[in-house]
PAZASE-840133 format. One record per residue (C-alpha): residue number from 1; y, z, x. Coordinates in nm, 3 decimals. Each point is the difference from the previous one (the first is absolute). Example, Ala and Ser with C-alpha at 12.3 -4.5 7.8 and 13.67 -1.06 7.14 Angstrom:
! residues 2
[node 1,[-0.450,0.780,1.230]] [node 2,[0.344,-0.066,0.137]] 
END
This chain:
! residues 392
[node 1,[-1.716,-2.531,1.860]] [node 2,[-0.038,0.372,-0.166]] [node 3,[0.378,0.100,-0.131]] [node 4,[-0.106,0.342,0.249]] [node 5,[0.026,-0.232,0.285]] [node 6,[0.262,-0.202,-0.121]] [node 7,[0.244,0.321,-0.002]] [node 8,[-0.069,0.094,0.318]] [node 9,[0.151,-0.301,0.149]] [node 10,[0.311,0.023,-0.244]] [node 11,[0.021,0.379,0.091]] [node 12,[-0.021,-0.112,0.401]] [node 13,[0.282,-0.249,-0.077]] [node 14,[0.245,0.304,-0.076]] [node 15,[-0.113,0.150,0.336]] [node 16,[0.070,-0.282,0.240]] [node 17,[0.320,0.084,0.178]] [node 18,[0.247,-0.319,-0.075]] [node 19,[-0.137,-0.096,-0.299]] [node 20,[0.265,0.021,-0.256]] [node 21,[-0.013,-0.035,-0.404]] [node 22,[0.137,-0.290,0.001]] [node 23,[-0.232,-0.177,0.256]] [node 24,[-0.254,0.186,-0.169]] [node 25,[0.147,-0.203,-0.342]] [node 26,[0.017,-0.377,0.177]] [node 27,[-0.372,0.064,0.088]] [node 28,[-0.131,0.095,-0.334]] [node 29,[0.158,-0.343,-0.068]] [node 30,[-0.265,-0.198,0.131]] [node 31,[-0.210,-0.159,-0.228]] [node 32,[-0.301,-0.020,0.206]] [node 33,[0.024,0.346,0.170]] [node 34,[0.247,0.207,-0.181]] [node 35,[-0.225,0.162,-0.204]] [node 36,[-0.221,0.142,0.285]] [node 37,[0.169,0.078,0.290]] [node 38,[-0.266,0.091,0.230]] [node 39,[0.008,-0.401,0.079]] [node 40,[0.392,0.000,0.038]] [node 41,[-0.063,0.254,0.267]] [node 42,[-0.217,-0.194,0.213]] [node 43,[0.242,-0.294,0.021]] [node 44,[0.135,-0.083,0.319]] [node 45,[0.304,0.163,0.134]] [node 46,[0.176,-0.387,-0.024]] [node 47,[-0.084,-0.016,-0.386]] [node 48,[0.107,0.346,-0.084]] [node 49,[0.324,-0.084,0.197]] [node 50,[0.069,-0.296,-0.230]] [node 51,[-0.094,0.227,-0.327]] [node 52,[0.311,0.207,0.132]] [node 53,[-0.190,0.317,0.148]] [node 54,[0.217,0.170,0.259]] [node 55,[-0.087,0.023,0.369]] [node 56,[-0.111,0.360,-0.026]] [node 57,[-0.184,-0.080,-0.300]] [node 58,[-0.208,-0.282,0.174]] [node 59,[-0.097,0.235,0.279]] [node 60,[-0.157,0.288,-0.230]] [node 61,[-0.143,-0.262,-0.158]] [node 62,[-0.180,-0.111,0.349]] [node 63,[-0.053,0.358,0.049]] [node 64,[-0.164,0.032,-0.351]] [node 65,[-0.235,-0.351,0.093]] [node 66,[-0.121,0.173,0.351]] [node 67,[-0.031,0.342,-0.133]] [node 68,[-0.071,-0.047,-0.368]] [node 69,[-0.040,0.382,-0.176]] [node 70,[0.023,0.151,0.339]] [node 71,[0.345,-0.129,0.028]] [node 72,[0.236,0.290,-0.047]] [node 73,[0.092,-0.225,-0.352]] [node 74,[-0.398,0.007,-0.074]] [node 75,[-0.018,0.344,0.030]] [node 76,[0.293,0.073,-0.214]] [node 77,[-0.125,-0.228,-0.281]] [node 78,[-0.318,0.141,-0.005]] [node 79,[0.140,0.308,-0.093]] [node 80,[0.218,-0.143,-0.253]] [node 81,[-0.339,-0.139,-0.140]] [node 82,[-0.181,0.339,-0.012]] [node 83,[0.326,0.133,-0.167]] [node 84,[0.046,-0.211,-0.280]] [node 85,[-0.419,-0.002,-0.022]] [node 86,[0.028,0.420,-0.036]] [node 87,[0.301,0.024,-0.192]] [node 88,[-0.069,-0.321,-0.276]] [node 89,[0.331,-0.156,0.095]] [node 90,[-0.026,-0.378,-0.019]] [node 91,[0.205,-0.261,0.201]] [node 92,[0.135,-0.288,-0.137]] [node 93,[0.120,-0.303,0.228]] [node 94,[0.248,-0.230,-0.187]] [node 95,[-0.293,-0.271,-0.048]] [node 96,[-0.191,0.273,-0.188]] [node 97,[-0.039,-0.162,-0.359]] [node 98,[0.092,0.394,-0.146]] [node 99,[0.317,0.028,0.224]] [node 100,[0.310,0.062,-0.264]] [node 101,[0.078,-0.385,-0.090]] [node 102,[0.391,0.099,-0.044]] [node 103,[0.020,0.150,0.351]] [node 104,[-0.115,-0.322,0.121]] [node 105,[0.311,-0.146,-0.145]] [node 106,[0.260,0.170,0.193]] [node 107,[0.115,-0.147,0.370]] [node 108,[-0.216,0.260,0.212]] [node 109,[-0.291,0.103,-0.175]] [node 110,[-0.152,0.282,0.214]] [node 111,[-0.331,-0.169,0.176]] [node 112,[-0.249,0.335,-0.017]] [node 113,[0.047,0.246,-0.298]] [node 114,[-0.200,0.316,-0.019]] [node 115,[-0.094,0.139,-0.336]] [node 116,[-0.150,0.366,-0.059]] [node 117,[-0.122,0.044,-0.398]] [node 118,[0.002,-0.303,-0.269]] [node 119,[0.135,-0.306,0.168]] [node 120,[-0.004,-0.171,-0.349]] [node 121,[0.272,0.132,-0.105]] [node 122,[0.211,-0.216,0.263]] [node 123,[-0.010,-0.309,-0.188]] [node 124,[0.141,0.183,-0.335]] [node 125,[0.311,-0.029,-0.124]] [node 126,[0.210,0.232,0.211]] [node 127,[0.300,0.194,-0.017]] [node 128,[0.190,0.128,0.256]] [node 129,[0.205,0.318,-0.071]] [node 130,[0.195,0.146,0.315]] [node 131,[0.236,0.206,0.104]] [node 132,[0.162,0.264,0.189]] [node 133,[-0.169,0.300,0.196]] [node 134,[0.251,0.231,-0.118]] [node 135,[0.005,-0.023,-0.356]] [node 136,[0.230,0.139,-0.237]] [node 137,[-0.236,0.230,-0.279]] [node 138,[0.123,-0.284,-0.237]] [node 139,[-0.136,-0.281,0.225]] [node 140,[-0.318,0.193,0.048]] [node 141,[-0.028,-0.003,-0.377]] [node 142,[0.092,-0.372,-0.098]] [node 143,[-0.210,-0.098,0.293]] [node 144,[-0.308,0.165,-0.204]] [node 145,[0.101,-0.129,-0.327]] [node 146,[-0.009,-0.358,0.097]] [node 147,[-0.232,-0.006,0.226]] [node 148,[-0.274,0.185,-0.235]] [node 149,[0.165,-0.274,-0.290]] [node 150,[-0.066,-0.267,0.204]] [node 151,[-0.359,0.123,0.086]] [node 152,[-0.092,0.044,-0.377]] [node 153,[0.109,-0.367,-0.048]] [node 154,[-0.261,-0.120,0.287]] [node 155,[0.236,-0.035,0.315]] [node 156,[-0.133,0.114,0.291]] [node 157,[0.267,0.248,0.161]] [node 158,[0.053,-0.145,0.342]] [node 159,[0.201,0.251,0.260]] [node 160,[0.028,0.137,0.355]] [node 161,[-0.149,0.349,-0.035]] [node 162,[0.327,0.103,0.122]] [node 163,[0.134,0.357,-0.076]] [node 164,[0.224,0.014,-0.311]] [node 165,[-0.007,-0.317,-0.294]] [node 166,[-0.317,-0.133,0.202]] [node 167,[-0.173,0.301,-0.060]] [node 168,[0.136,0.073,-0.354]] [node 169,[-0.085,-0.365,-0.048]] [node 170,[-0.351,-0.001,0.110]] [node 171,[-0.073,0.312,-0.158]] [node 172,[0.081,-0.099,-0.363]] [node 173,[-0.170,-0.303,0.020]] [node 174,[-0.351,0.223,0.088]] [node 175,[0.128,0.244,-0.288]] [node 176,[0.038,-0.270,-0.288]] [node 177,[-0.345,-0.121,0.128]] [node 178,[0.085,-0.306,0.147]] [node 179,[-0.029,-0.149,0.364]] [node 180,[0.222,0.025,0.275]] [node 181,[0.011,-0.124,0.373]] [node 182,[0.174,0.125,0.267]] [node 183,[0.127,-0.210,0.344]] [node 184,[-0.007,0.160,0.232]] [node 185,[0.200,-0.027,0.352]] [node 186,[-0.318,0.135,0.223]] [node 187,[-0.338,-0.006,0.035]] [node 188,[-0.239,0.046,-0.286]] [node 189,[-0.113,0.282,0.229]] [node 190,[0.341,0.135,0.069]] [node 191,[0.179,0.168,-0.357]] [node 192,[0.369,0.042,0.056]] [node 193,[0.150,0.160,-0.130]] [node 194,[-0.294,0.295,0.030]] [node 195,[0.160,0.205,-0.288]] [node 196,[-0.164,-0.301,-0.194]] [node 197,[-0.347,0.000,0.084]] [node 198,[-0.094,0.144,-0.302]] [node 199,[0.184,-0.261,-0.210]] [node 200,[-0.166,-0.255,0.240]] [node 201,[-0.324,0.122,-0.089]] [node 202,[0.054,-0.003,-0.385]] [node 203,[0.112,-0.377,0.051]] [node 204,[-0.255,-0.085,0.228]] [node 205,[-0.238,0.109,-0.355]] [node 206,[0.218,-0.181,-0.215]] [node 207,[0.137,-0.272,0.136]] [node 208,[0.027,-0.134,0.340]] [node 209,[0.169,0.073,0.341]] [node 210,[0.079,-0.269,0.230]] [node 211,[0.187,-0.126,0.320]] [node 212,[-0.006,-0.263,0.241]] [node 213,[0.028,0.228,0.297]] [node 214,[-0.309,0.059,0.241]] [node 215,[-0.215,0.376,-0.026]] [node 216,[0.212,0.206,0.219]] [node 217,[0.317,-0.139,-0.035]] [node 218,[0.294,0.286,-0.026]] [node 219,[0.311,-0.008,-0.256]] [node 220,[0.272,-0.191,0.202]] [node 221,[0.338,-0.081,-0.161]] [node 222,[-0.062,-0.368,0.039]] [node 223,[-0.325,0.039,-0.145]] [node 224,[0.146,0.092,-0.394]] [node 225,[0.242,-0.361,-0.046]] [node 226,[-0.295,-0.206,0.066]] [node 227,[-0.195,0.236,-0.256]] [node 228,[0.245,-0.071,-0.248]] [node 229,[-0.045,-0.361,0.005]] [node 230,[-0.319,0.068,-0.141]] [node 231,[0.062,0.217,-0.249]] [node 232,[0.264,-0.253,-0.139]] [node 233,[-0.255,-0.303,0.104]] [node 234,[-0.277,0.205,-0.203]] [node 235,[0.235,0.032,-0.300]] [node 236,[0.160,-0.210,-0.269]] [node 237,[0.244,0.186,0.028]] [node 238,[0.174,0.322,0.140]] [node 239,[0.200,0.288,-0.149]] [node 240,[0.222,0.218,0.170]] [node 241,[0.064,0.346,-0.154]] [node 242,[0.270,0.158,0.234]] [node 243,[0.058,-0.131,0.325]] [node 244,[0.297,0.032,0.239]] [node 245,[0.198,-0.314,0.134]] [node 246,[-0.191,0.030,0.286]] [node 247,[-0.325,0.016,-0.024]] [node 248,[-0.389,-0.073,0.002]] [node 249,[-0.016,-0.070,-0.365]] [node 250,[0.301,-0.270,-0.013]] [node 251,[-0.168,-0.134,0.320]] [node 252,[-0.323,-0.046,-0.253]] [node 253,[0.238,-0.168,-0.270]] [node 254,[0.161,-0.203,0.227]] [node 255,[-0.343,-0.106,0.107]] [node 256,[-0.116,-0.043,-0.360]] [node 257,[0.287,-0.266,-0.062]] [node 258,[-0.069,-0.219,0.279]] [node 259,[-0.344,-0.018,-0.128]] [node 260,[0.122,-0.101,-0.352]] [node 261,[-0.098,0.379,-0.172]] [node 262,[0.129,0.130,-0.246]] [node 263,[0.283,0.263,0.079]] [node 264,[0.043,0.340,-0.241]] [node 265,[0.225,0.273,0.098]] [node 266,[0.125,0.326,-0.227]] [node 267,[0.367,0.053,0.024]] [node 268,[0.101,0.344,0.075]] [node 269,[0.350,0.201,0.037]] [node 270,[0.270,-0.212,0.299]] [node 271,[0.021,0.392,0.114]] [node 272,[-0.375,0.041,0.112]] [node 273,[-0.099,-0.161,0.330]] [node 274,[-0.355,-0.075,-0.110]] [node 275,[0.111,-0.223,-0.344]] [node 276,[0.230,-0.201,0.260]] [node 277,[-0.272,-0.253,0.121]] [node 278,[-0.116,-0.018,-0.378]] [node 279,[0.333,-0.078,-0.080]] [node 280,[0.078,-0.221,0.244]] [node 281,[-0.323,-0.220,-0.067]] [node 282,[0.118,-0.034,-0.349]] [node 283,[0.289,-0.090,0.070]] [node 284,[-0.099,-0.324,0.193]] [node 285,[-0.210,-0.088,-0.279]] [node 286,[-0.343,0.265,-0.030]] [node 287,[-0.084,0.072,-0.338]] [node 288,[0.140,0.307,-0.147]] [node 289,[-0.328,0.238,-0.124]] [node 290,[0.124,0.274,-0.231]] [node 291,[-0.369,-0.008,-0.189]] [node 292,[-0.326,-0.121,0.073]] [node 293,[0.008,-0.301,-0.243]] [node 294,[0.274,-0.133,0.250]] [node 295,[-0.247,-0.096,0.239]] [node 296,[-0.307,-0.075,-0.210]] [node 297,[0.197,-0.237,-0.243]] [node 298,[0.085,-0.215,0.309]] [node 299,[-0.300,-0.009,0.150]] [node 300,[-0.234,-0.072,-0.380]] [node 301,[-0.018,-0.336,0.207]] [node 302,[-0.190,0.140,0.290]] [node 303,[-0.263,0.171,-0.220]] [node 304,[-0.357,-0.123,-0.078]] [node 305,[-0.172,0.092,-0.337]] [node 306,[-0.105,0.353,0.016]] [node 307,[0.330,0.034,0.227]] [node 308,[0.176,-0.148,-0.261]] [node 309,[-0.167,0.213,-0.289]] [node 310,[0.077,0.360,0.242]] [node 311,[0.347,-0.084,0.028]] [node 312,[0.020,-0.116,-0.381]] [node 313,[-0.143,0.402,-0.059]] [node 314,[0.216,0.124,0.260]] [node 315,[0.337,-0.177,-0.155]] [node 316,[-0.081,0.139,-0.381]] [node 317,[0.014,0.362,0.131]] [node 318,[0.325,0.149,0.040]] [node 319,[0.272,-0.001,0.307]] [node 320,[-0.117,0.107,0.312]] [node 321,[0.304,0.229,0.064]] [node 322,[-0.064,0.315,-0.249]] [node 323,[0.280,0.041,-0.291]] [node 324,[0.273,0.272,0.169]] [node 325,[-0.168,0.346,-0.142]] [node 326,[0.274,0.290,-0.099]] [node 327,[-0.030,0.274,0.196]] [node 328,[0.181,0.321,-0.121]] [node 329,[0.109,0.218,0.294]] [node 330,[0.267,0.260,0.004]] [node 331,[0.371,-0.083,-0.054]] [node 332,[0.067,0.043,0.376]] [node 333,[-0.269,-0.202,0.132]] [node 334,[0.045,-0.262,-0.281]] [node 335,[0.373,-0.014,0.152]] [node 336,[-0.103,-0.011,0.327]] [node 337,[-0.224,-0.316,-0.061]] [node 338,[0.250,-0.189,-0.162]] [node 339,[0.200,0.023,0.259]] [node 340,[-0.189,-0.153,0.233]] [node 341,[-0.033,-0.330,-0.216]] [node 342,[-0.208,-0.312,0.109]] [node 343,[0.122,0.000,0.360]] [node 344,[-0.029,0.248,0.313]] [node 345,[0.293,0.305,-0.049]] [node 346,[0.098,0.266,0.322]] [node 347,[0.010,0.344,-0.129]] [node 348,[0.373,-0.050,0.047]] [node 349,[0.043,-0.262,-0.259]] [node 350,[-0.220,0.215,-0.228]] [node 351,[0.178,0.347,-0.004]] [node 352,[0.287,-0.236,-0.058]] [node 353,[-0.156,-0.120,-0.332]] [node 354,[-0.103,0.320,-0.155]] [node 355,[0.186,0.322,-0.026]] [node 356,[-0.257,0.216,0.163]] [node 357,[-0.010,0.239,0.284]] [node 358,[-0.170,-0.161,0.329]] [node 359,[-0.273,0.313,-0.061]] [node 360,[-0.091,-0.207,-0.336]] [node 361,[0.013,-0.293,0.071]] [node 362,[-0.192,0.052,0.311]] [node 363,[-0.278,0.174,-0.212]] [node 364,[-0.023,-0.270,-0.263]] [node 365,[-0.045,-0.258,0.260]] [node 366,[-0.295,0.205,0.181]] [node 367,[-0.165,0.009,-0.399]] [node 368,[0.092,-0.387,-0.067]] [node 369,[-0.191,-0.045,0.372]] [node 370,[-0.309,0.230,-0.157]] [node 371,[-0.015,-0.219,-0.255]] [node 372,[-0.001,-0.345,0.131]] [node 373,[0.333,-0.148,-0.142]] [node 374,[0.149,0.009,0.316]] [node 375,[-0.075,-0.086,0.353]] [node 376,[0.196,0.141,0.307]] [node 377,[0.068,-0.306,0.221]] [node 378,[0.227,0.035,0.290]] [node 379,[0.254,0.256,-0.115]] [node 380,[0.064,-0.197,-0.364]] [node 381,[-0.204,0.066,-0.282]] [node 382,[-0.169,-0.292,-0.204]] [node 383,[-0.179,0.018,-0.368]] [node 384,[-0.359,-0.046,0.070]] [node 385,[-0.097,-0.117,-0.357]] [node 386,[0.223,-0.178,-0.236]] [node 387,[-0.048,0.261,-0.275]] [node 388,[0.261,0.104,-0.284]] [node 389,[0.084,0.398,-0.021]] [node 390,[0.146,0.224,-0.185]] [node 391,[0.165,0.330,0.005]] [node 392,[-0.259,0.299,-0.159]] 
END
């Protein structure tokens, strides 16, 4: 049987009505049929009962035998065929000898995964690098750094395509010329969100997208914890950049434990919300990250030759964090900054650190803005960069 006729038959198994993932898993079990499951769907309704197919599921099945691709499951899976045909996505069941071999290791392996661009590059070494959607400019920035680090060392940058440290993440991997795949919580056909497409598209050229979710299937908030089992399942391991106590990306490291990954988190200020979940992790025992030779020191283990040699090059440059650069600004501005210190500071606690009228202080805080060294979040003002000043 022609692997074109083969997927159809997977592809109708994701349209029955009733037939779950993990029927669709005890199925693909079967040593005489699992790898072809246009005979598993002409078994008799008392066989698929005792394979643990649901009552619904049985029944579109028997409509699927009497109708076959005029069923309204046919139909749909032809479709899906003409799709992936048009577009060059490929599917890969879990008995697919190219499906990721340390996906197939966690409890649920997803039984379908769709793939749009080089498919390879999901049975690399993988990193996962997450975080949250609304970054701090900091965040943003040590997202790229590691990520782009971890690209030039051979890791493939593994992430949601979420807005904020997904994005940053994905993005620097592409910029430092390496690969990166995104999970995504839809269908391949369905980018979410859209303000990504573009990014999509640039991944989709160098590197891969994927999902387990049939064409047509909308973002839904369940959808994006089952995503993240993947991206942690993908990865030997998973760091989180800034993420709040609650939250997707400690969902994705609590996922990444229970399937015996490797946790990295970098600490950040008790006073900002989004370093709370990074600090929280490490605290019940993540590994601390302050550079990139943090993470590739404890994972030299992982890494095959010409992994090995990239991370070898990668750990005789220099720190991944930038040394602080002095930045002369004028006296009042230079005050103004120091003020503010390593943690978020209310304009009240400011004007009562500097002897300045509000007028001045308020305009050195607007130029500090202009020039990146602060960020405006919620009413308190937080340095952006960790960068030493002085007074011109």
């Amino acid at each position: 049987m022609t692997q074109h006729f083969s997927s159809f038959h997977w592809l109708l198994t994701q349209r029955l009505a009733g037939v779950t993932a993990s029927a669709l898993r005890r199925l693909a079990r079967f040593e005489r049929d699992g790898n072809n499951p246009e005979l598993w769907l002409q078994w008799s309704s008392t066989r698929l009962k005792a394979a643990g197919v649901s009552e619904l599921g049985i029944q579109s099945i028997a409509d699927w035998q009497r109708g076959g691709s005029h069923s309204p499951a046919g139909e749909a899976a032809l479709r899906d065929q003409r799709w992936l045909e048009e577009s060059g996505a490929v599917l890969l069941p879990v008995t697919h000898p190219d499906y990721p071999p340390l996906l197939l290791e966690i409890t649920d392996p997803p039984p379908l995964l769709y793939a749009l661009g080089d498919s390879t590059c999901l049975s690399a070494p993988q990193l996962a690098v997450v975080g949250s959607r609304r970054p701090t400019r900091q965040g943003v920035a040590d997202a790229a750094t590691f990520a782009g680090a971890l690209a030039q060392a051979g890791f493939v940058v593994t992430s949601g395509l979420a807005q904020g440290i997904d994005a940053a993440s994905h993005r620097a991997a592409l910029d430092a010329g390496g690969k990166t795949v995104a999970v995504m919580g839809t269908g391949l056909d369905r980018i979410y969100p859209a303000a990504n497409r573009d990014l999509a598209d640039m991944i989709r050229r160098s590197g891969a997208l994927i999902t387990e979710f049939p064409l047509g299937t909308p973002p839904r908030a369940a959808h994006f914890p089952s995503r993240n089992r993947i991206i942690s399942g993908l990865s030997l391991g998973a760091l989180v950049v800034e993420a709040a106590v609650k939250s997707g990306s400690l969902v994705t490291a609590r996922l990444a434990l229970e399937q015996n990954r490797e946790v990295f988190a970098i600490p950040g200020s008790i006073h900002n919300p989004v370093s709370r979940g990074c600090n929280s992790l490490i605290r019940n025992g993540a590994t601390l990250v302050q550079d990139v030779r943090d993470i590739l020191d404890q994972l030299m283990g992982w890494s095959g030759a010409t992994l090995g040699e990239n991370i070898s090059a990668t750990l005789s440059q220099t720190s991944t964090r930038p040394a602080p650069l002095p930045i002369e600004l004028p006296a009042d501005e230079a005050a103004v900054f120091a003020a503010i210190g390593f943690q978020p500071a209310s304009l009240d606690t400011i004007l009562e650190s500097v002897t300045l009228a509000v007028p001045a202080v308020l305009a050195a805080l607007a130029e500090l803005e202009l020039l990146g060294l602060l960020e405006n979040r919620g009413g308190g003002y937080l340095r952006a960069e960790a960068c030493a000043v002085s007074a011109g």
